[in-house]
PDB file of N, CA, C and O in Angstrom, chain B, residues numbered from 101:
ATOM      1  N   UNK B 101      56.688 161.631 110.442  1.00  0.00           N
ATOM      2  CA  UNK B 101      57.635 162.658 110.806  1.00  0.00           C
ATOM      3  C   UNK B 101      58.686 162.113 111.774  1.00  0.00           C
ATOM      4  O   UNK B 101      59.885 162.391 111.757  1.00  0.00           O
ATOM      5  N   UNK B 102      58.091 161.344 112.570  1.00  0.00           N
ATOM      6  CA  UNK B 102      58.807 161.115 113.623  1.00  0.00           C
ATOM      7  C   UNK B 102      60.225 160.143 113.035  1.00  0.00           C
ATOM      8  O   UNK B 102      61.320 160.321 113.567  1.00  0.00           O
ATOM      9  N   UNK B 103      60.021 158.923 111.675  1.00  0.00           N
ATOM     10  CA  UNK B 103      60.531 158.074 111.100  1.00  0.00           C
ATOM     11  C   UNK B 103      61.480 158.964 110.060  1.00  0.00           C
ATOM     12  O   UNK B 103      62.444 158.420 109.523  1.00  0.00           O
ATOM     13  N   UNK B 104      61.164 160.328 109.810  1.00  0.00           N
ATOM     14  CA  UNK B 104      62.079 161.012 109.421  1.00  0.00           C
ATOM     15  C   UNK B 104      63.144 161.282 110.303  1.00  0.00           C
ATOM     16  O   UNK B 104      64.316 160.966 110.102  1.00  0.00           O
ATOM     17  N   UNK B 105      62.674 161.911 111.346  1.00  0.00           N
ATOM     18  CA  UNK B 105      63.733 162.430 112.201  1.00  0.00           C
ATOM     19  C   UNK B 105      64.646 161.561 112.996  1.00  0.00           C
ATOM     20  O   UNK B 105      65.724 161.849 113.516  1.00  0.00           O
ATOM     21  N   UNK B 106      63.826 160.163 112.978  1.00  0.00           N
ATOM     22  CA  UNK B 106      64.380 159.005 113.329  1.00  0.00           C
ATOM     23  C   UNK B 106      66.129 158.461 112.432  1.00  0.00           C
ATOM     24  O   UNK B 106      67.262 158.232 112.854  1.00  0.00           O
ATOM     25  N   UNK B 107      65.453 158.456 111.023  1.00  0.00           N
ATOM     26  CA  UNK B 107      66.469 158.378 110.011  1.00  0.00           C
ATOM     27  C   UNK B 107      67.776 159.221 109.644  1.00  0.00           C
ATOM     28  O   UNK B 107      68.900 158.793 109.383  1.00  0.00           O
ATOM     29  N   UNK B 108      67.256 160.710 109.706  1.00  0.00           N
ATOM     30  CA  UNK B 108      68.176 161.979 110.102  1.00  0.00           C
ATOM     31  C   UNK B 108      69.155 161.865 111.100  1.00  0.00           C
ATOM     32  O   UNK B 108      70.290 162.193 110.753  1.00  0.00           O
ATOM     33  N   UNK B 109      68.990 161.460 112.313  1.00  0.00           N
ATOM     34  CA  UNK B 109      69.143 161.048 113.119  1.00  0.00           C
ATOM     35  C   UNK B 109      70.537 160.237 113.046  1.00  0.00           C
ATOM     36  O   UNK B 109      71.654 160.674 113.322  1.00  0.00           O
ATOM     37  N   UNK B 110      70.240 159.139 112.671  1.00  0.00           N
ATOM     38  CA  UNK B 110      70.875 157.925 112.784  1.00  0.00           C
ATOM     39  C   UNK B 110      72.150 158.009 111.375  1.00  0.00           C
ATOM     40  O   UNK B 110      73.209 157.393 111.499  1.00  0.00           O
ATOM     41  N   UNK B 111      71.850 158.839 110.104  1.00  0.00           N
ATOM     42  CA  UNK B 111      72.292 159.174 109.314  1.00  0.00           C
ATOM     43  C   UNK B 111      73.646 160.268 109.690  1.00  0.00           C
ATOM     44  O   UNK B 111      74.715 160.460 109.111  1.00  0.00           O
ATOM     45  N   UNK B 112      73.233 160.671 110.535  1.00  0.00           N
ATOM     46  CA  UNK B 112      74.503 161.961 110.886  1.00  0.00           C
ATOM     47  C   UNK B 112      75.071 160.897 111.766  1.00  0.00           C
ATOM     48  O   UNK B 112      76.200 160.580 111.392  1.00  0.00           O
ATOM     49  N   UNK B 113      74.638 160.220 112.850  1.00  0.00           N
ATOM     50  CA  UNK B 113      75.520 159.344 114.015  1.00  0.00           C
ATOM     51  C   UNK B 113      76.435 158.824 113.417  1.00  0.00           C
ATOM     52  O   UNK B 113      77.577 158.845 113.874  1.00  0.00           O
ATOM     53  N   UNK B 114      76.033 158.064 111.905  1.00  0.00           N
ATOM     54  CA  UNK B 114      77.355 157.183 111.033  1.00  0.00           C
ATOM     55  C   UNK B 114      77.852 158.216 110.669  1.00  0.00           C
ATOM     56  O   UNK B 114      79.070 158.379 110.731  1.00  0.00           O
ATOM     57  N   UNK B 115      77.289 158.847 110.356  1.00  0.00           N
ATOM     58  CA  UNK B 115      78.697 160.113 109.440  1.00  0.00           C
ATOM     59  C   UNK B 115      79.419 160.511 109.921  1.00  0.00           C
ATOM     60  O   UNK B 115      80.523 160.331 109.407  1.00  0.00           O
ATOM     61  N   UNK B 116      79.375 161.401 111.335  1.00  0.00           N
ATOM     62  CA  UNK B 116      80.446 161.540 112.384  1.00  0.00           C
ATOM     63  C   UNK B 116      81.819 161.033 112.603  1.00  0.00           C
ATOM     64  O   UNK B 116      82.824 161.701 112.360  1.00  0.00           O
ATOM     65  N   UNK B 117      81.825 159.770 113.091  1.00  0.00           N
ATOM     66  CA  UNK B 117      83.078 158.933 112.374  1.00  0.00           C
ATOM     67  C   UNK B 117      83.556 158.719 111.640  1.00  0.00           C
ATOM     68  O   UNK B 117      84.595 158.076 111.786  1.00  0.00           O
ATOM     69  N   UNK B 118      83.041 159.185 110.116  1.00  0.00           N
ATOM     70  CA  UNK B 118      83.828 159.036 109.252  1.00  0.00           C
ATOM     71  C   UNK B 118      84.804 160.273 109.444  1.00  0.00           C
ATOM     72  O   UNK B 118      86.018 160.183 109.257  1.00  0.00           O
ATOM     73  N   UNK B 119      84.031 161.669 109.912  1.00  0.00           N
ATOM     74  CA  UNK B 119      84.907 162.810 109.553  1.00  0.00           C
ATOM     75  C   UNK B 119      85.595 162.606 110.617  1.00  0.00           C
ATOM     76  O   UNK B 119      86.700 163.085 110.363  1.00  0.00           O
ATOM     77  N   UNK B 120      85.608 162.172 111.681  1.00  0.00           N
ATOM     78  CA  UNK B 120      86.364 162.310 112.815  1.00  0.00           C
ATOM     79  C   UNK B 120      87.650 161.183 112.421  1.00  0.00           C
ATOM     80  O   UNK B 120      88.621 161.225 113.177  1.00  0.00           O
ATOM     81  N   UNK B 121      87.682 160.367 111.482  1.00  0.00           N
ATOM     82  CA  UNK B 121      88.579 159.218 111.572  1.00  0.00           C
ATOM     83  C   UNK B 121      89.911 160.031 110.829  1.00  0.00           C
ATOM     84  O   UNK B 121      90.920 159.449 111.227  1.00  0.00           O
ATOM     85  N   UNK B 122      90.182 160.830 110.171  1.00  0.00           N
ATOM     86  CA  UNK B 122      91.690 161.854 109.925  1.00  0.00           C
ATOM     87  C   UNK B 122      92.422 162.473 110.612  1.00  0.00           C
ATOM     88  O   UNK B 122      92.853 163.587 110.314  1.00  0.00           O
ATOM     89  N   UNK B 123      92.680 161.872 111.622  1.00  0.00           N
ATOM     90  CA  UNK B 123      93.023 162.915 112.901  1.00  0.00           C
ATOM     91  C   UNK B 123      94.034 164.010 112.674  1.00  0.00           C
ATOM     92  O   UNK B 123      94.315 164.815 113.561  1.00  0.00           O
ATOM     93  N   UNK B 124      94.598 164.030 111.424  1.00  0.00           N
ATOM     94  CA  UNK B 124      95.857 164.872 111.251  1.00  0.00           C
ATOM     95  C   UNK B 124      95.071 165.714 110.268  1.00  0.00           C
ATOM     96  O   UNK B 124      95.927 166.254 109.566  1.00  0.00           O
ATOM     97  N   UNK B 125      94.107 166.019 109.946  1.00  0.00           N
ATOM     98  CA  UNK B 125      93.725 166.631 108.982  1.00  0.00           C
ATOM     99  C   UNK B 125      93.799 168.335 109.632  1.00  0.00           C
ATOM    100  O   UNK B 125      93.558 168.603 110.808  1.00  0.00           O
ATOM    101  N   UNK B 126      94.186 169.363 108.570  1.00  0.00           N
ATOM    102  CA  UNK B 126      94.234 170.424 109.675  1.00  0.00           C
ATOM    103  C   UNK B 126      93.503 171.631 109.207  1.00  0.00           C
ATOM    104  O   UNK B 126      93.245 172.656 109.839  1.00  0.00           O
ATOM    105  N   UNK B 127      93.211 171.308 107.947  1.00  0.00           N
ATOM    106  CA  UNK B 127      92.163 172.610 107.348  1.00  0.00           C
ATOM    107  C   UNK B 127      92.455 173.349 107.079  1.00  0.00           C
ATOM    108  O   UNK B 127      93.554 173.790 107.415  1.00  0.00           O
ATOM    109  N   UNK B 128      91.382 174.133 106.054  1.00  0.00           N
ATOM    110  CA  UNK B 128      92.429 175.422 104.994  1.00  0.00           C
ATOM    111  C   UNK B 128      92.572 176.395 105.849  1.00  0.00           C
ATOM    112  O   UNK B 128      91.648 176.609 106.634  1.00  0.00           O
ATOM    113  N   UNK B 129      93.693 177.155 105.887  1.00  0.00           N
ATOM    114  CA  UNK B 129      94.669 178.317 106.212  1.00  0.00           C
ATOM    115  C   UNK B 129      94.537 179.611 106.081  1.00  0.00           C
ATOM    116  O   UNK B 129      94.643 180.572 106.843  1.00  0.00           O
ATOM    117  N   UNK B 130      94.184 179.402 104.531  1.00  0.00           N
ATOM    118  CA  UNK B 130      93.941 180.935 103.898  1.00  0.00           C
ATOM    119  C   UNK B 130      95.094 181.415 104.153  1.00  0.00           C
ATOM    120  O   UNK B 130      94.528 182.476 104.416  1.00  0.00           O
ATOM    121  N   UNK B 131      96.288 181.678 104.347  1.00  0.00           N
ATOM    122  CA  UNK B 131      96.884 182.455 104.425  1.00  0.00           C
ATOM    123  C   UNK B 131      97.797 182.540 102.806  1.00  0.00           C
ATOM    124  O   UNK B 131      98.210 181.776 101.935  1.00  0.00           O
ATOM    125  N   UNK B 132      97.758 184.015 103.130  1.00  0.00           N
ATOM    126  CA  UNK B 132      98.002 184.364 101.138  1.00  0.00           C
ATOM    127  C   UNK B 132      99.604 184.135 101.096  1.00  0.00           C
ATOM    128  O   UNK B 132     100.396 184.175 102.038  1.00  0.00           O
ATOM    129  N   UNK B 133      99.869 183.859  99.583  1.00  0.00           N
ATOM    130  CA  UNK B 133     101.105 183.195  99.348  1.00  0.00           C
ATOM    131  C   UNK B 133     102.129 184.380  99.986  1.00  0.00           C
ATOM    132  O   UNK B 133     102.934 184.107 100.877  1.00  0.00           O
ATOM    133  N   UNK B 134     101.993 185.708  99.418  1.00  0.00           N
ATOM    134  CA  UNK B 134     103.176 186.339  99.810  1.00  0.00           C
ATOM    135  C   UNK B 134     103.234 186.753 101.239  1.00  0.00           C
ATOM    136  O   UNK B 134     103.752 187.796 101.637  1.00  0.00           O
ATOM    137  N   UNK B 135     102.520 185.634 102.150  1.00  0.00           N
ATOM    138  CA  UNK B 135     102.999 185.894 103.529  1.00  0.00           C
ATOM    139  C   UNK B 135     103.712 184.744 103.948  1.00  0.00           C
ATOM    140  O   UNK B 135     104.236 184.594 105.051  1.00  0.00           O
ATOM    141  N   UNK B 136     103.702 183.755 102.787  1.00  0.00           N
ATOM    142  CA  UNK B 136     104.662 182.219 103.222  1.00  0.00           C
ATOM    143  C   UNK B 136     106.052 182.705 103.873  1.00  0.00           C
ATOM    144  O   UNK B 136     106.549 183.831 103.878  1.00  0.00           O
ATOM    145  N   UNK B 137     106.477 181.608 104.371  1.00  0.00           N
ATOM    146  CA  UNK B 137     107.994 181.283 104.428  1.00  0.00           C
ATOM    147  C   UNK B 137     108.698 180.790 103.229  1.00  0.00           C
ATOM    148  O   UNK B 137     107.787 180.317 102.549  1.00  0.00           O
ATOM    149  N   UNK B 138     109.490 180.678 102.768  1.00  0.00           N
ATOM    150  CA  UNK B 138     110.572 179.723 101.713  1.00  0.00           C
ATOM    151  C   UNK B 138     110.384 179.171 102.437  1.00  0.00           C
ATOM    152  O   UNK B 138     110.227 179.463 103.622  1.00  0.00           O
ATOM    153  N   UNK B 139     110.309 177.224 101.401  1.00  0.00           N
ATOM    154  CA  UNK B 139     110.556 176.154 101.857  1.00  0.00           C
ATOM    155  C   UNK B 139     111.637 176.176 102.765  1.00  0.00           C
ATOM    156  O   UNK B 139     111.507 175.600 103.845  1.00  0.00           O
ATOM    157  N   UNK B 140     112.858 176.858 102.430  1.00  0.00           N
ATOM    158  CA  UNK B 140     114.466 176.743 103.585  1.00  0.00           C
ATOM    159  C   UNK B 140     113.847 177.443 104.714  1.00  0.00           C
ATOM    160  O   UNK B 140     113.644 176.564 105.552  1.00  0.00           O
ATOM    161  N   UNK B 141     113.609 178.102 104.983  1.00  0.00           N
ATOM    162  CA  UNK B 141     113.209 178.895 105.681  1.00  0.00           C
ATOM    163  C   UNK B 141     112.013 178.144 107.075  1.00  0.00           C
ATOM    164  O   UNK B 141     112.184 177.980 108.283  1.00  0.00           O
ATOM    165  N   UNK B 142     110.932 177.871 106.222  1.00  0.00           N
ATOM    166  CA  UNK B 142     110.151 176.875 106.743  1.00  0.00           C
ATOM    167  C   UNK B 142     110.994 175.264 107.661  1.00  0.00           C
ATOM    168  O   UNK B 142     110.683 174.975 108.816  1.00  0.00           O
ATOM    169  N   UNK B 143     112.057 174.418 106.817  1.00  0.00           N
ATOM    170  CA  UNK B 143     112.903 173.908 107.037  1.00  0.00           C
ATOM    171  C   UNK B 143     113.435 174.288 108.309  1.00  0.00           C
ATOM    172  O   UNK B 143     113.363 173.601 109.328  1.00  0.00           O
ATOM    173  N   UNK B 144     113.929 175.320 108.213  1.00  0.00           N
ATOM    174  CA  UNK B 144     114.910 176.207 109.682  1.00  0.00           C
ATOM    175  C   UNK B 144     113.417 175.893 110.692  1.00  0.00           C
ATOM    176  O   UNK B 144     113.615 175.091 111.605  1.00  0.00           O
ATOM    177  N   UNK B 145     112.594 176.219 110.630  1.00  0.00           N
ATOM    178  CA  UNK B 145     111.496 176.695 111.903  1.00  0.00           C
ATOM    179  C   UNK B 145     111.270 175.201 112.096  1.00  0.00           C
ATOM    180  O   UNK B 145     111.592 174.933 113.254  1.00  0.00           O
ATOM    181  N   UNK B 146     110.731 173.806 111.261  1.00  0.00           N
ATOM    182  CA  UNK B 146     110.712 172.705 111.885  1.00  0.00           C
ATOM    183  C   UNK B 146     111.330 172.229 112.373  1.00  0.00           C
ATOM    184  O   UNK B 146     110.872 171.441 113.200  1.00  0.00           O
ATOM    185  N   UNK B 147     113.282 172.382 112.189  1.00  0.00           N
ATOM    186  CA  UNK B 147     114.322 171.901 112.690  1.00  0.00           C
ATOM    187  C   UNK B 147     114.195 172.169 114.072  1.00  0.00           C
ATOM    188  O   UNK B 147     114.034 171.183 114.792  1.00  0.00           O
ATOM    189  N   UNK B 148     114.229 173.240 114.582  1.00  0.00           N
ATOM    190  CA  UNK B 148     113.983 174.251 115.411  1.00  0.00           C
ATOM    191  C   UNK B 148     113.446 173.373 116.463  1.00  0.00           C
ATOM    192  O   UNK B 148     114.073 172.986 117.449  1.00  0.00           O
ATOM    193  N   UNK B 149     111.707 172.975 116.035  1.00  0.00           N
ATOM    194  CA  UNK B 149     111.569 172.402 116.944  1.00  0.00           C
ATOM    195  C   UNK B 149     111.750 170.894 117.153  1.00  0.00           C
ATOM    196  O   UNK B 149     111.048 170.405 118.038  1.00  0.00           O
ATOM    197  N   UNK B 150     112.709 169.947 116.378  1.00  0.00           N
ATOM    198  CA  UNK B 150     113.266 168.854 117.070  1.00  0.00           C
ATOM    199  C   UNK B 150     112.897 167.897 115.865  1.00  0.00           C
ATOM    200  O   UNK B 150     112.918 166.718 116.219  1.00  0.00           O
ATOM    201  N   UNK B 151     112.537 168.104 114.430  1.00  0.00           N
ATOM    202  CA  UNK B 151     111.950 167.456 113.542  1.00  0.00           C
ATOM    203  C   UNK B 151     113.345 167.385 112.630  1.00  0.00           C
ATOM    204  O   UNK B 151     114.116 168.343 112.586  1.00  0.00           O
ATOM    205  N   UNK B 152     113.574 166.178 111.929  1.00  0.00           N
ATOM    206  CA  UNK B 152     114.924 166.751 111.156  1.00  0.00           C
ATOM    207  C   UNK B 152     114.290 166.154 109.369  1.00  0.00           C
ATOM    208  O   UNK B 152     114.158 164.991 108.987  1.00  0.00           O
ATOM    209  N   UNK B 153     114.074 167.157 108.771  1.00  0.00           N
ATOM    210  CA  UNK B 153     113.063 167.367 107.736  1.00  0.00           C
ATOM    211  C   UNK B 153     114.347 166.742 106.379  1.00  0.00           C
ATOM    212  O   UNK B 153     115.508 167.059 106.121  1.00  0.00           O
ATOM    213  N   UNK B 154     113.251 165.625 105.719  1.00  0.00           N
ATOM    214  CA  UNK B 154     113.859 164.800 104.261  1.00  0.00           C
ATOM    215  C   UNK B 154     113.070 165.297 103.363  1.00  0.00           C
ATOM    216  O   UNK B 154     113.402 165.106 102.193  1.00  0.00           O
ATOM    217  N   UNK B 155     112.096 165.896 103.575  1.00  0.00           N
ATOM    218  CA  UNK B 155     111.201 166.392 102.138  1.00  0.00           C
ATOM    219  C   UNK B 155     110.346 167.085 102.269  1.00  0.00           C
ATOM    220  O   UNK B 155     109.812 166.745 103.325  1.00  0.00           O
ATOM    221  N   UNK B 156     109.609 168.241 101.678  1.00  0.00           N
ATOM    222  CA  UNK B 156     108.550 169.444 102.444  1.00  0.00           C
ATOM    223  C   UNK B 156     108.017 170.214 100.629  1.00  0.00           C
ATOM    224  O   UNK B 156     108.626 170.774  99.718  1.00  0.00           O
ATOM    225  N   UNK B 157     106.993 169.922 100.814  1.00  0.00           N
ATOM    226  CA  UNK B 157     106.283 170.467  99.717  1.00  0.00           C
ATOM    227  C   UNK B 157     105.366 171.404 100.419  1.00  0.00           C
ATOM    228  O   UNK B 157     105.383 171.591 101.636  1.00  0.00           O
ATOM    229  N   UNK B 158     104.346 172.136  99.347  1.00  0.00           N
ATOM    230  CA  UNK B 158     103.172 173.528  99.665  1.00  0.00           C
ATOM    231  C   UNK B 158     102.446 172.280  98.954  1.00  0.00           C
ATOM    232  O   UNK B 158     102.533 171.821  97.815  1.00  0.00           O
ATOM    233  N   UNK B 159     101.775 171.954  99.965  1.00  0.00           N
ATOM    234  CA  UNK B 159     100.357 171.601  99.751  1.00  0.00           C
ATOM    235  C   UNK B 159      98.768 171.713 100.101  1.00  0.00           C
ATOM    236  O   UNK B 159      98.518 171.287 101.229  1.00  0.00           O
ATOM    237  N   UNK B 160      97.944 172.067  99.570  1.00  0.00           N
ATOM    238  CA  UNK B 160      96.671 172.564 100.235  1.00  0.00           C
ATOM    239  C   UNK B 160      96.595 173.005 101.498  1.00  0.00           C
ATOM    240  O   UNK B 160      96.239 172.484 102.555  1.00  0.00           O
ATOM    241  N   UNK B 161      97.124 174.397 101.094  1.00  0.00           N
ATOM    242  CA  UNK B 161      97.324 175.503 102.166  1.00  0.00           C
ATOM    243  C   UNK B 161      98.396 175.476 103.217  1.00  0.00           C
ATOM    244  O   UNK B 161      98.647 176.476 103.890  1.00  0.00           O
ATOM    245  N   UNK B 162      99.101 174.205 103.376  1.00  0.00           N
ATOM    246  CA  UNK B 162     100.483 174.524 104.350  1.00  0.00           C
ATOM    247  C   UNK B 162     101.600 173.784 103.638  1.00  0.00           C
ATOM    248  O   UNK B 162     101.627 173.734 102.408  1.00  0.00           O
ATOM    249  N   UNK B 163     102.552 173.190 104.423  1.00  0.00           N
ATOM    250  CA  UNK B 163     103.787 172.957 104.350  1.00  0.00           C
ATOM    251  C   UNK B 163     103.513 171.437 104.619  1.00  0.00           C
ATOM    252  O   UNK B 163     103.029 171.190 105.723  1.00  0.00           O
ATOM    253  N   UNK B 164     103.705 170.575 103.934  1.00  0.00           N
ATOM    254  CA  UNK B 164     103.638 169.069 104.421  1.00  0.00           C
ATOM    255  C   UNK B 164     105.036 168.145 103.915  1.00  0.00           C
ATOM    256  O   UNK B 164     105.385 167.744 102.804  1.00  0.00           O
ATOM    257  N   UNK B 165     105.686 168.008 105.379  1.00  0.00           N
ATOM    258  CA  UNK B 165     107.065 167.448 105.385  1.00  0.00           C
ATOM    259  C   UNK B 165     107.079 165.850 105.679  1.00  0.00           C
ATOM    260  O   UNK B 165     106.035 165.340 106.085  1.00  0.00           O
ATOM    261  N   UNK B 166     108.039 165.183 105.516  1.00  0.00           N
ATOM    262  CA  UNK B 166     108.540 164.122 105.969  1.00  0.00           C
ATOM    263  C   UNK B 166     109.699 163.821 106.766  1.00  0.00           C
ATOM    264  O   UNK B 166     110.715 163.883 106.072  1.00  0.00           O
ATOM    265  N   UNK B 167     109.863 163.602 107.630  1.00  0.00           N
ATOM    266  CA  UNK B 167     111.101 163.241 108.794  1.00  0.00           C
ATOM    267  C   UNK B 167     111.223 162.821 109.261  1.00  0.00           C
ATOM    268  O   UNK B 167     110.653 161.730 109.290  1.00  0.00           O
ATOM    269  N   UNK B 168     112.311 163.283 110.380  1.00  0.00           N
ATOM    270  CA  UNK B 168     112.325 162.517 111.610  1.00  0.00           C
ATOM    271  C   UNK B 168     111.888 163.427 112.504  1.00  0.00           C
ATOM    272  O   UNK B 168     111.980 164.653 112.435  1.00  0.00           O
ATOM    273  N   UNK B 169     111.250 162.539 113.623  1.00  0.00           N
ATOM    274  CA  UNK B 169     110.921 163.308 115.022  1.00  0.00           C
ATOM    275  C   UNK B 169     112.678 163.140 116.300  1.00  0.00           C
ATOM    276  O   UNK B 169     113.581 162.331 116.090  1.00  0.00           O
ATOM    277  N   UNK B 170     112.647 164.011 117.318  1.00  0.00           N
ATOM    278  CA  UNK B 170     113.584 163.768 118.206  1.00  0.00           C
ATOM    279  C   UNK B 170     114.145 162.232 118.722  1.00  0.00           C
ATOM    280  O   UNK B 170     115.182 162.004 119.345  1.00  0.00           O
ATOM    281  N   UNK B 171     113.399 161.527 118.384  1.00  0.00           N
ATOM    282  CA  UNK B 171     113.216 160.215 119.138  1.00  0.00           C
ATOM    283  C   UNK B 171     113.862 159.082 117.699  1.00  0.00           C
ATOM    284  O   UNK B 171     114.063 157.872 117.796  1.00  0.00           O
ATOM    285  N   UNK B 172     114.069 159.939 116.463  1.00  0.00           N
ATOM    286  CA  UNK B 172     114.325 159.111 115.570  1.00  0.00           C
ATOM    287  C   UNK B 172     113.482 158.464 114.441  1.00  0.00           C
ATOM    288  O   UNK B 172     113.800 158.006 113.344  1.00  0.00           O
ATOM    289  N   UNK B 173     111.930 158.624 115.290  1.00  0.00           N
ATOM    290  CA  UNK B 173     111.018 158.176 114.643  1.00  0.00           C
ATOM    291  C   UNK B 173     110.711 158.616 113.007  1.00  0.00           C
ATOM    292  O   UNK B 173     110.931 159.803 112.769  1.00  0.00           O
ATOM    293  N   UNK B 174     110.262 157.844 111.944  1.00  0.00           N
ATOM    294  CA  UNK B 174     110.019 158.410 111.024  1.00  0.00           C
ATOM    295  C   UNK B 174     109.112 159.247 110.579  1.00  0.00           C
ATOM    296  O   UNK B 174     108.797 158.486 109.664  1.00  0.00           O
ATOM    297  N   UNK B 175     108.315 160.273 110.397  1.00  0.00           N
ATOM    298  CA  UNK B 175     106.737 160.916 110.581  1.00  0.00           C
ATOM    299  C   UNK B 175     106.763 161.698 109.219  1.00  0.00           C
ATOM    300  O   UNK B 175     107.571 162.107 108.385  1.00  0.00           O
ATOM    301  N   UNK B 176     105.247 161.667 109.508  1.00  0.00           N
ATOM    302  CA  UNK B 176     104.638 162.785 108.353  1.00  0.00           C
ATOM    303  C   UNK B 176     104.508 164.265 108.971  1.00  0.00           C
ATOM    304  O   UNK B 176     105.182 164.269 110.001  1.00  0.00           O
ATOM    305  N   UNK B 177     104.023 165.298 108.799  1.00  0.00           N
ATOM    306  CA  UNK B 177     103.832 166.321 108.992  1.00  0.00           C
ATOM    307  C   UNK B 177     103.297 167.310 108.585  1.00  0.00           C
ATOM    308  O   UNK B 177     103.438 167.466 107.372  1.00  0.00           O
ATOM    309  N   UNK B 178     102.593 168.243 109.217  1.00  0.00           N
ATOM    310  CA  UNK B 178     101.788 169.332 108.375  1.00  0.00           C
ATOM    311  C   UNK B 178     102.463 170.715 109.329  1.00  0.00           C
ATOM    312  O   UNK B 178     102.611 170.633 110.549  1.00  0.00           O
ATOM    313  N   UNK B 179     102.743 171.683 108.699  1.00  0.00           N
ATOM    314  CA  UNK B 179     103.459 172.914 108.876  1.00  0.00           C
ATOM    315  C   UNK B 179     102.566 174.231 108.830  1.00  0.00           C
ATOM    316  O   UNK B 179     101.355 174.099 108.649  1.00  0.00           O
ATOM    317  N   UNK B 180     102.965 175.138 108.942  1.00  0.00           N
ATOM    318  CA  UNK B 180     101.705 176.583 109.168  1.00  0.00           C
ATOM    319  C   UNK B 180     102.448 177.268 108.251  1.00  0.00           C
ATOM    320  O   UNK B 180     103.574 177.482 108.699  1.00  0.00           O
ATOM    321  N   UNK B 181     102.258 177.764 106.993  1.00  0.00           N
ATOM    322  CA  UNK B 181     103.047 178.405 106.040  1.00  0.00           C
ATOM    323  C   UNK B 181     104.161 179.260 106.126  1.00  0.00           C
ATOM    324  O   UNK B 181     105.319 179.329 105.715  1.00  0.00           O
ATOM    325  N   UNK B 182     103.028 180.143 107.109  1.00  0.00           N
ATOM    326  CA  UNK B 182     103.262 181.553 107.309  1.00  0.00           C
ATOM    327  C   UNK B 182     104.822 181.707 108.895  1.00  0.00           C
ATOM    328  O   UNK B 182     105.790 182.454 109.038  1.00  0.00           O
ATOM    329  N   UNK B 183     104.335 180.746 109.578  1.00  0.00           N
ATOM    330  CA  UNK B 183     105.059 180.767 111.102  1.00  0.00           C
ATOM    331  C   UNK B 183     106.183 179.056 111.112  1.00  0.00           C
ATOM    332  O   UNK B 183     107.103 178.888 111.913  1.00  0.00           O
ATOM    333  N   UNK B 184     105.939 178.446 110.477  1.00  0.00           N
ATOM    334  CA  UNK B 184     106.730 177.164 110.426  1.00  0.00           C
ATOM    335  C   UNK B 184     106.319 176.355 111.645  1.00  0.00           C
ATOM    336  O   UNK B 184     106.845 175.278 111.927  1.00  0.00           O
ATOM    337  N   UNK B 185     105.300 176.959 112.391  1.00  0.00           N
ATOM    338  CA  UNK B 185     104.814 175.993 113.457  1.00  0.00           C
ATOM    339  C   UNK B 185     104.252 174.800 113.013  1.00  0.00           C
ATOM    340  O   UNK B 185     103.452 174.789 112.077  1.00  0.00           O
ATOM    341  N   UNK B 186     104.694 173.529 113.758  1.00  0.00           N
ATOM    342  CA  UNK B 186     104.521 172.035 113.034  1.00  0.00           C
ATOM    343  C   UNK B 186     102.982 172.149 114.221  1.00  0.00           C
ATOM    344  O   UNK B 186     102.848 172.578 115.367  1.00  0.00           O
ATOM    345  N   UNK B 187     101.840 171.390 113.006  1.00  0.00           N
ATOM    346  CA  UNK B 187     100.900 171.804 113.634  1.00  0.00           C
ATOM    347  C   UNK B 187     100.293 170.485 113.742  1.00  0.00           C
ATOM    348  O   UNK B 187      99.249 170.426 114.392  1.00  0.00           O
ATOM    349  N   UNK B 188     100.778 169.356 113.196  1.00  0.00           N
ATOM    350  CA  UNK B 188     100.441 167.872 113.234  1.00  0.00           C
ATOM    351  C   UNK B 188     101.673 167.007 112.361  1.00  0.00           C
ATOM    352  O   UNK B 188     102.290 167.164 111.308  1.00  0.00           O
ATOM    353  N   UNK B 189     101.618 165.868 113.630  1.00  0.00           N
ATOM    354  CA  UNK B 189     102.573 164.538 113.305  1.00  0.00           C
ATOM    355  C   UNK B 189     101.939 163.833 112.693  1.00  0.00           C
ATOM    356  O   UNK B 189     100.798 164.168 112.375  1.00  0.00           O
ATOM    357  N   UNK B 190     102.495 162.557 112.305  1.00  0.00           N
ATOM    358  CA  UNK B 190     101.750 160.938 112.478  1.00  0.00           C
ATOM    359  C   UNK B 190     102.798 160.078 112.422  1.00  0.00           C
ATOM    360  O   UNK B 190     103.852 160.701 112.293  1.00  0.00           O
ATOM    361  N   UNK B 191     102.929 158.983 112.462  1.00  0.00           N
ATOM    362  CA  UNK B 191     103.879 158.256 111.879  1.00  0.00           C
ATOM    363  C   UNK B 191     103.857 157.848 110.945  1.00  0.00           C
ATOM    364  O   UNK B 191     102.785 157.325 110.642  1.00  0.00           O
ATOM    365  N   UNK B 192     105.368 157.801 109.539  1.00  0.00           N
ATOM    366  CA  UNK B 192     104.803 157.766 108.728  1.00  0.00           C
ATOM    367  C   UNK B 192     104.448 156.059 107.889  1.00  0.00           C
ATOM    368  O   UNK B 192     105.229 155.110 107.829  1.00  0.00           O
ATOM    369  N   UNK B 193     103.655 156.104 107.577  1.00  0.00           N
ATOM    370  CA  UNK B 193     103.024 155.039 107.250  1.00  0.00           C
ATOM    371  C   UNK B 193     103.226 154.040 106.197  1.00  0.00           C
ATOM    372  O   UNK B 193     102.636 152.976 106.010  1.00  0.00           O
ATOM    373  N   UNK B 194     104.384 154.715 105.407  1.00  0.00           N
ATOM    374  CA  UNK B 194     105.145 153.670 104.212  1.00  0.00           C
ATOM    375  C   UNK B 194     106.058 153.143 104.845  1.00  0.00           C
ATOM    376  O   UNK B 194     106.805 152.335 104.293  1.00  0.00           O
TER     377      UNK B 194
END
């Protein structure tokens, strides 16, 4: 028993890091389509806050753009459908 719980154990410790290694990952939303923003619309609310948006699709549950940040930088992005709040960066990686 004990070599079970031993194994259990040690089995979740590796797994942990794997889920923790996506840091931008932001999880489903649920929020129903006819409470979205239009993409333009959505557009206006990231501008807003300092992002200057080249491309923005609906993807698994939000808004996921490509731009620039204030600083010029190039980034990825994930958006809140419903409110256009940018809810994760990264840089983007191509």
């Amino acid at each position: 028993m004990k070599k079970l719980f031993a194994v259990s154990l040690l089995s979740f410790a590796l797994a942990v890091p794997a889920l923790a290694d996506d840091d931008d990952y932001v999880g489903p939303l649920n929020v129903p389509r006819g409470e979205w923003l239009s993409a333009s619309q959505a557009i206006q609310k990231i501008e807003a806050q300092g992002y200057k948006v080249h491309e923005i699709e609906a993807d698994d549950g939000y808004y996921e753009f490509e731009g620039t940040n204030s600083s010029g930088v190039r980034v990825d992005g994930h958006a809140h459908p419903a409110t256009g709040e940018v809810l994760s960066t990264h840089p983007d990686r191509d």
